[in-house]
N, C-alpha and C positions, 0 to 999 in steps of 0.2 A: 347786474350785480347779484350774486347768489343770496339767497333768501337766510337771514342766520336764526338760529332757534335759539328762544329765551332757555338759558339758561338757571336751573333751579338746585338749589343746596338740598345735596340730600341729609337723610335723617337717618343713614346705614352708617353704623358705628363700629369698629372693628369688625366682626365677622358676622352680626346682627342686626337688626332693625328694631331698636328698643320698645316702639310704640306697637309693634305686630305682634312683639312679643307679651307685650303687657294685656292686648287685647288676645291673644292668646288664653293666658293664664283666667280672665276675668273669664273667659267663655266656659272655660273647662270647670271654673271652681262654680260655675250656676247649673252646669250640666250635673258633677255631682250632686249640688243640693237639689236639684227637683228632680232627678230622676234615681230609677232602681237600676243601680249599676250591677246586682245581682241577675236579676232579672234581661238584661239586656247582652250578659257575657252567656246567657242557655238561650239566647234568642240568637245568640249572632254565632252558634256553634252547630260546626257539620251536624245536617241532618241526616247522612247518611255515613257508611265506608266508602262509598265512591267517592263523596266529597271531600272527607276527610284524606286519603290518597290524594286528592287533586290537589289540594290544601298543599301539602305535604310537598307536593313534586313540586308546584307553582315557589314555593320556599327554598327547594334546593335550586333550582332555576336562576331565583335571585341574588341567594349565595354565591352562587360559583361566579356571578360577576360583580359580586361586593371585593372590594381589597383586604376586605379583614375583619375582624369583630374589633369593637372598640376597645384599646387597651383600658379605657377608665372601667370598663364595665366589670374586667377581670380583677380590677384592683377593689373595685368596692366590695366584691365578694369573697376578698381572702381574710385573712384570720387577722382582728387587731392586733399588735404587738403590745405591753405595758411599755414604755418610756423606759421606766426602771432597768428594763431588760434588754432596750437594744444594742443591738449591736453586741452585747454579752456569750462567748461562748459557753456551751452546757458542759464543759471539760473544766474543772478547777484543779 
């Protein structure tokens, strides 16, 4: 008789894992507080032109077999609309 593996309830919740995510965030928000995130973005930046070209190429590389930029990313950078105004044409 085949061997059957315990099965175990996962803790992946629609398209995340809440507790990876939380330890996530707690990592990140200690990282800021004790360290110089000044300091560490001229540490972690090309030392040279070559590198920075390699930088550069290694990025195009990754792009061209991404599917796309995230449409949220476009939308949070466009201009607020007032309420009052949408949907309103500038023609009266």
């Amino acid at each position: 008789m085949p061997r059957q593996e315990k099965v175990t309830k996962s803790k992946v919740q629609g398209e995340g894992d809440y507790e990876a995510a939380r330890r996530y965030r707690k990592r990140t928000k200690e990282y800021l507080e004790n360290n110089d995130v000044e300091k560490a973005a001229v540490r972690a930046a090309p030392r040279s032109r070559a590198e920075a070209e390699d930088l550069k190429a290694s990025e195009a590389a990754g792009r061209k077999r991404a599917k796309g930029e995230d449409p949220a990313l476009r939308r949070r950078s466009a201009p607020r609309v007032d309420a009052s105004t949408r949907g309103k044409s500038s023609r009266h």
